[in-house]
Each structure stands twice: as structure tokens, then as C-alpha cells.
C-alpha positions in Angstrom: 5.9 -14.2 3.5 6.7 -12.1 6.6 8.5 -8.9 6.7 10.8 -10.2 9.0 11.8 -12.7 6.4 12.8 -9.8 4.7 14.8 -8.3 7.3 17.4 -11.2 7.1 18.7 -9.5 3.5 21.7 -7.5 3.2 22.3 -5.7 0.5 26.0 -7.3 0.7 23.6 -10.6 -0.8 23.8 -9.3 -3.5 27.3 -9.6 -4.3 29.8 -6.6 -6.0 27.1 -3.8 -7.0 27.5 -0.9 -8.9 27.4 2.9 -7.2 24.4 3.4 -9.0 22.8 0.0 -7.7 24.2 0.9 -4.0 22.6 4.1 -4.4 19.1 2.2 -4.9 19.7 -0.1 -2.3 20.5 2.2 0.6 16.7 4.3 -0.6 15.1 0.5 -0.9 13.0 -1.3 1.9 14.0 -4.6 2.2 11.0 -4.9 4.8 8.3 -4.3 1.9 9.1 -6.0 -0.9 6.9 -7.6 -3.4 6.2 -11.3 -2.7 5.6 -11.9 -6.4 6.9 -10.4 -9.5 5.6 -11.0 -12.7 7.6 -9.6 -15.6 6.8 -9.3 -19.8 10.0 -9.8 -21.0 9.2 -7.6 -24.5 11.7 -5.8 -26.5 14.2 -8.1 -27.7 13.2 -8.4 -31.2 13.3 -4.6 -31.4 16.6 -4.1 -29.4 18.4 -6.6 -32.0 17.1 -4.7 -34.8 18.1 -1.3 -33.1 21.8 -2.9 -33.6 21.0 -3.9 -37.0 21.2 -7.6 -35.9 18.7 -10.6 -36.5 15.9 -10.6 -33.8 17.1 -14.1 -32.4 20.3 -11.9 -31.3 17.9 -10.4 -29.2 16.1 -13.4 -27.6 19.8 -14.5 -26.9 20.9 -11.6 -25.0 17.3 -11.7 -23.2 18.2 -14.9 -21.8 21.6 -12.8 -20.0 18.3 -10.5 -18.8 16.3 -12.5 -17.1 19.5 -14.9 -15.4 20.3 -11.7 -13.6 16.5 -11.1 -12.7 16.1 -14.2 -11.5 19.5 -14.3 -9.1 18.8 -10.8 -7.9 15.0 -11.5 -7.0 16.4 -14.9 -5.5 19.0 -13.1 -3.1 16.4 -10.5 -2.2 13.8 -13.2 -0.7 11.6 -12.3 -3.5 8.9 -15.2 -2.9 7.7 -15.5 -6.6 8.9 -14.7 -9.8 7.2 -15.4 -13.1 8.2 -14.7 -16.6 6.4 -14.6 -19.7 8.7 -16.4 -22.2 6.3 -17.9 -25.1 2.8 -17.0 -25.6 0.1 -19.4 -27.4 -0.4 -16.0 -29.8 3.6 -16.6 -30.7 3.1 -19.7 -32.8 1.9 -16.6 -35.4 5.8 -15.9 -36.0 7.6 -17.0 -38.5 9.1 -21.0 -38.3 12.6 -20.1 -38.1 12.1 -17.6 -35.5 9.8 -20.2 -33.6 12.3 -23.5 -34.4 15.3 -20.9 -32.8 12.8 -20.1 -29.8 11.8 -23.5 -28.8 15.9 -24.8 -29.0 16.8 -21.3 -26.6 14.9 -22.6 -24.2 16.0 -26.3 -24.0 19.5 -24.9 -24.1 18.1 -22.5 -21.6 17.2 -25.2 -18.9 20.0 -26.7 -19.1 22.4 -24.3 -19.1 20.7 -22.1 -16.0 20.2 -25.7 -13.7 23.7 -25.0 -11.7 22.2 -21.0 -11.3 18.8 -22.7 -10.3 20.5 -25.4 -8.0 23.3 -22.9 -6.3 20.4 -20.2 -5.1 17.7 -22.7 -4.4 15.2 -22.4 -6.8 12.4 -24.5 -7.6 11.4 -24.1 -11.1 8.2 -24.2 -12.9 6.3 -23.9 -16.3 2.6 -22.5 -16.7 1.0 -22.9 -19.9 0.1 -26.0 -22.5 2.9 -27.7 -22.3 0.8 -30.8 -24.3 1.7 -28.8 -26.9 5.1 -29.0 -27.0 7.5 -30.3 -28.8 7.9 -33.8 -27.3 12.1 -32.9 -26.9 11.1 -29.8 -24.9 8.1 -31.3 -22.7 10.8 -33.6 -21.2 13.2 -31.2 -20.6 10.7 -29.1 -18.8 9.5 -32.1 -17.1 13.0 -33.0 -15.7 14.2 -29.5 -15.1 10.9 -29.1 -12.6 11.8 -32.6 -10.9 15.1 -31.9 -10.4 14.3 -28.6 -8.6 11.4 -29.5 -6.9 12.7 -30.2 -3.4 14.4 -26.6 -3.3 12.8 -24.4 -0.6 13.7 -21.3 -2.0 12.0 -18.8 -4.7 9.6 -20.1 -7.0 10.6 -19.1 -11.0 7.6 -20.0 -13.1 8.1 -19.2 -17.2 4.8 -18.9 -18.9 5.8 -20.9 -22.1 2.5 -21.0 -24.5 1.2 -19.4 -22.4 -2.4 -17.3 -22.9 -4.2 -15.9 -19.9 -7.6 -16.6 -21.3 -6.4 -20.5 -21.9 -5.6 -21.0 -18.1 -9.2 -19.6 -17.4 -10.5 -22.2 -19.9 -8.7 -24.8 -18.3 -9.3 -23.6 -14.6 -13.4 -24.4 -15.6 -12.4 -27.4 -17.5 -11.1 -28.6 -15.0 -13.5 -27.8 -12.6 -16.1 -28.9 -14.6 -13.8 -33.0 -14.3 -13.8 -32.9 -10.7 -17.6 -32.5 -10.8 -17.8 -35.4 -13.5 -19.7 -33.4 -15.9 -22.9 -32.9 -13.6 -24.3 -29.5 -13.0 -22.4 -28.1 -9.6 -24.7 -27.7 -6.4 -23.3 -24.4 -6.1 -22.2 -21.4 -8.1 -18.6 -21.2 -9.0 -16.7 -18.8 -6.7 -13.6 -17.0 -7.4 -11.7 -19.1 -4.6 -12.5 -22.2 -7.0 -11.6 -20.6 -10.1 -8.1 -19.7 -8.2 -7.8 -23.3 -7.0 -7.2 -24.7 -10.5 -5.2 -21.8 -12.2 -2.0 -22.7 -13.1 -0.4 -20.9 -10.4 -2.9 -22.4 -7.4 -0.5 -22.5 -5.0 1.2 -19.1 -5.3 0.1 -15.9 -4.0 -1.1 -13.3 -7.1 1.4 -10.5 -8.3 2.4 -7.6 -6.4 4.0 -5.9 -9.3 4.0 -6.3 -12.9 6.7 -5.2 -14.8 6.8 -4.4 -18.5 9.5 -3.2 -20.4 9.6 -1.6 -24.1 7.2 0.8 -22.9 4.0 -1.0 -24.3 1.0 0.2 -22.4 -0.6 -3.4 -22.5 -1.0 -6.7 -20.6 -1.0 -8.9 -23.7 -2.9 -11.6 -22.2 -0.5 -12.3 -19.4 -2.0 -13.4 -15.9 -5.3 -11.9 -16.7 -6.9 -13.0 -13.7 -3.9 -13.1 -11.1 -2.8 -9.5 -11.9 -6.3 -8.0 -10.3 -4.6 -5.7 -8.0 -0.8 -5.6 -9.1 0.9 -2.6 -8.9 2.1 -1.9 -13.2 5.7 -1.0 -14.1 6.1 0.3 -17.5 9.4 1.3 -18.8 10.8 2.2 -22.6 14.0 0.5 -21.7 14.1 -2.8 -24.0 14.1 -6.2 -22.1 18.5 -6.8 -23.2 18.8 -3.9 -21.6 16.8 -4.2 -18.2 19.6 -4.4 -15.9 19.9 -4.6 -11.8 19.4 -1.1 -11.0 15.9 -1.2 -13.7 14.8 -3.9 -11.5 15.9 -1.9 -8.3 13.8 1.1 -9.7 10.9 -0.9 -10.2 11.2 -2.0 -6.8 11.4 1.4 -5.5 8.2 2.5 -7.5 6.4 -0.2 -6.3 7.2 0.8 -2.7 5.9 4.7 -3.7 2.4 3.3 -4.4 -0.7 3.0 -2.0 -2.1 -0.7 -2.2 -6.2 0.1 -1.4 -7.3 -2.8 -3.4 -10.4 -0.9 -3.4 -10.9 0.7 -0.6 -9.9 4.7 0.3 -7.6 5.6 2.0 -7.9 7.3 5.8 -8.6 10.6 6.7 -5.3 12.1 7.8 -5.1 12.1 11.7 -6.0 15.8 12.9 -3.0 17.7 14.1 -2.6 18.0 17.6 -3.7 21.7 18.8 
């Protein structure tokens, strides 16, 4: 994405905004923002329980979360956005929890498609979805046709998900387009890239995490490279606009070197 892609956003996008969230905006470059976000959604089991509520309370109001996440990031040009929703470690929890999980996020689809449709999103899963309940492979399946001529930002929700698994399948598949023979050449990084599930998407700029776990928990292992990392304490029910302003504003404090060092300071003019 070019900057001047981002110079066509006015904070007036974004719709009524708070005095703290105008505050953020007037500080934020619109010129340098992220292309792709990639967000842990953690917390909401926790936050429920803070309220003395049943964690599926929690995954409810996490679903409120990420809707204004997603219009927000939409409105701001953002190019990419990808959540971690369901991880292939999460068949572990208990049934109920998982039964309640799996019918959120059929409800889910359907209920976001008029958000999806109205800011022109085109939606995507990453992960097994074989796996799947049969009901929610072909609501996933019919959700991502029926966005899939929007030109707008691209939502992907890792849904059992593992990073490790897409790096497995990446060589799997390699290892079919090559029927099974020994490859002429080594395997490069750019071929491992071609067959991740997010091929045709550029890699993270910024990671955020909230709950203030200081791990990646197997979430876009090889994509996140270089990202910039947000951690915050705040619970993901409670992530609101300005949080996601913040991040946006810390990611925009960092020096990107991917690397390399940075330059000697220009010597002052005498």
C-alpha cells in the first residue's frame, strides 16, 4: 500500500469519536500506518470471571471487540487485519465451552455480513477448516464467496488455527506440487511463503496482544518475523478504539531496522 493511500483518511471516517479518541487521532499519522495487523484476541474468559460471569459471557462481548476493530481498521485503510479466534490447541477445553464457541462463530458470520458488505471487506479463514464441523465449514465457505469481490480490507480469522500446522501444510504442500520427487533445488523461504495460508498478503507490521501475556502462542509464527509487538494488560472486552489508537501510536514510536542499524546521526553544521 502507498502512503498516499493513506492520506485520503480523515479522521471524520471514523464517525462520532470520543475526546479521548480525537486526542489520539490529531497525535496519529495517517501517512504510516501498519498495512497489516494481527491481533490475539485473549482475555475474555478471564474478564467474564472478573464479573463473576460464565466465560462464554466473555467470548460474547469479545465478539462487540473485534466488530469495532475491524470497522475502525477498515475506515483507516488498514490493508490487513487478522484475528486469532480458535486455535487447534483449543479443542483441549471443555465440550460445552467448545459446542458454545463453534455456534458464536456461525452466528458470528452471519450476523457481521451487512458490517462486512457496507465497508467493503473481503473475508477470510486460515486454519484446518477440514476439521470443522460440516455446519460451520459451509458457513465459512459461503461467508468468503459472498465477500470475495470486495476490494477493500482483507479480515482473515485464524479458526483452528496453529502456526506450526500451516508450516506443515506450507511443505506438504510443496512437497504435491513436486509429486513426491526429491526437489532440484533447496526450498527457499519465498516458497515456503508461497503456500502459507496467507500467500497473498503482506506479513504483519504490528501484533497486538492483550491480557498482558508476554507470549505468541503459536500464532503466525513464521509471518510475524519482524512485527512490531503490542502488549497490553487490558482484557480483549475491554480493548476499545482509543486501545487500538494507542497501539497505533506505539507502533509509529518504533524504529523498523529489520536487522540492520541504524545511521550515524548527520554531523551538525559548524
Amino acid at each position: 500500500m502507498s502512503p498516499s493511500r493513506h492520506h485520503l483518511v480523515a479522521p471524520e471516517t471514523l464517525g462520532p469519536v470520543t475526546a479521548e479518541e480525537a486526542r489520539l487521532l490529531e497525535t496519529l499519522d495517517l501517512s504510516r500506518l501498519p498495512r497489516h495487523i494481527a491481533v490475539i484476541m485473549d482475555g475474555n474468559g478471564r474478564w467474564a470471571q472478573k464479573r463473576h460471569l460464565p466465560r462464554v459471557a466473555g467470548h460474547r462481548y469479545g465478539t462487540r471487540t473485534a466488530r469495532v476493530a475491524i470497522e475502525t481498521c477498515a475506515r483507516l485503510n488498514i490493508e490487513a487485519l487478522t484475528l486469532y479466534a480458535f486455535s487447534v490447541e483449543n479443542w483441549r477445553r471443555p465440550k460445552t465451552e467448545i459446542e458454545f464457541l463453534v455456534q458464536l462463530l456461525r452466528e458470528y458470520i452471519r450476523k457481521e455480513m451487512p458490517l462486512l458488505q457496507r465497508n467493503n471487506i473481503r473475508l477470510r479463514f486460515l486454519g484446518r477448516p477440514d476439521e470443522l464441523p460440516e455446519a460451520v465449514q459451509r458457513e465459512t465457505r459461503e461467508a468468503t464467496a459472498a465477500t470475495a469481490k470486495n476490494t477493500g480490507m482483507v479480515l482473515s480469522i485464524a479458526v483452528n488455527y496453529g502456526g506450526r500446522a500451516e508450516i506443515v501444510d506450507a511443505m506438504n504442500a510443496i512437497l504435491a506440487t513436486r509429486n513426491g520427487h526429491p526437489p532440484p533445488n533447496a526450498i527457499t523461504e519465498d516458497d515456503l511463503s508461497r503456500h502459507l495460508y496467507t500467500a497473498d498478503l503482506p506479513d504483519p507490521d504490528l501484533l497486538i496482544r492483550t491480557s498482558g501475556e508476554m507470549r505468541i502462542s503459536n500464532f503466525l509464527l513464521w509471518q510475524i518475523a519482524y512485527a512490531e509487538i503490542f502488549v497490553t494488560e487490558t482484557l480483549w472486552p475491554d480493548f476499545n478504539r482509543a486501545c487500538l489508537l494507542e497501539s497505533l501510536l506505539d507502533y509509529q514510536k518504533r524504529e523498523r531496522r529489520y536487522g540492520a542499524i541504524s545511521p550515524p546521526a548527520a554531523t551538525a553544521a559548524r
